[in-house]
N, C-alpha and C positions, 0 to 999 in steps of 0.2 A: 694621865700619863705617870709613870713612875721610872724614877732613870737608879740606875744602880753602877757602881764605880769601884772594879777591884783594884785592891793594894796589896804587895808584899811579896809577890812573887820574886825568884830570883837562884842560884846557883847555892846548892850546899853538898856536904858530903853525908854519904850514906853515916847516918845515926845521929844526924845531930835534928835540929825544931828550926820551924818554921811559922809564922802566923800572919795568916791571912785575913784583909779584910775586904767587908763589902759594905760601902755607903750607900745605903737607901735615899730618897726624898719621894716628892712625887704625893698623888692620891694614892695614900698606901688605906687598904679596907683592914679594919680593925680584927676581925679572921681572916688569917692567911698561912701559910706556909712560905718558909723562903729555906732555901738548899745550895745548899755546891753540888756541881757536877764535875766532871775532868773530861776530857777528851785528849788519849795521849797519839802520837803520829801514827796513822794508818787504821786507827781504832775507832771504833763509835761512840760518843759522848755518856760517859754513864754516871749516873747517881753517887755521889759519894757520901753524903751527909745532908737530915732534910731538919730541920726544926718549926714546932707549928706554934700559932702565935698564943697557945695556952700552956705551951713548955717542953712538949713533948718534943723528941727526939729520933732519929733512925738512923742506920750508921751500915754501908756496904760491909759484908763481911771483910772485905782484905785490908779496911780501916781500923774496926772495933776496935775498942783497945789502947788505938795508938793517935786517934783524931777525934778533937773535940769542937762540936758549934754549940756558939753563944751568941746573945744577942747581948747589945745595951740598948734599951730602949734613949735614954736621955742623948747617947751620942748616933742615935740612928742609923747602926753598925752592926752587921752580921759579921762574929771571926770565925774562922776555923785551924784552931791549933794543930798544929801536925808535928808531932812528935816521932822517934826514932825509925824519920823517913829512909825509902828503900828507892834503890834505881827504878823499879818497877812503878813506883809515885807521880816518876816524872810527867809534866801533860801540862793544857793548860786547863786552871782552873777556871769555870763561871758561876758566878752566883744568878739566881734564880727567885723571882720572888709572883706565887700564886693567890689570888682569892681565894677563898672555900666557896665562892660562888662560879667559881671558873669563868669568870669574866675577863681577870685580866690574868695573862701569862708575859712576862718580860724577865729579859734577860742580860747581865751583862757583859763587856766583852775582851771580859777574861783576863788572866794572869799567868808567866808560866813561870812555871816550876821544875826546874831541873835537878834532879839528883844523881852525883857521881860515884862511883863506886871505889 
């Protein structure tokens, strides 16, 4: 089992930053992938930002640029900086965290983020 536990969400105005996090524990497998998604009202859940557990990174284009994920390993914490956030941002966030053996897919449940214009 691996429980994951978002933080940070919360009301800003268009341009300012935001930072999110996501507490891991659990059997986390040493290759993995762990991501944010968003799902904003009436929309489909999509990919926003993935990081794999060798460094690597990927980032939806309507992010690039402006959102960053990081991990700490010592505090067990996936963030994702959002910087000169847009109305269009608004949703909630989930973080997401896979095996590279595709064994375990978990998810958790979410943070919103609203942005005003």
């Amino acid at each position: 089992q691996v429980q994951l536990v978002e933080s940070g969400g919360g009301l800003v105005q268009a341009g300012e930053s935001l930072r999110l996090s996501c507490a891991f524990s659990g059997s986390i497998f040493s290759g993995n992938i762990m991501g944010w998604y968003r799902q904003a009202p009436g929309k489909q859940r999509e990919l926003v930002a993935t990081r794999t557990s060798g460094g690597s990174t990927n980032y939806a284009d309507s992010v690039r640029g402006r959102f960053t994920i990081s991990k700490d390993n010592a505090k067990n914490t996936v963030y994702l900086q959002m910087n000169s956030l847009k109305p269009e941002d608004t949703a909630v966030y989930y973080c997401r965290y896979i095996n590279t053996r595709a064994t375990q897919d978990y998810w958790g449940k979410g943070t919103l983020v609203t942005v005003s214009s």
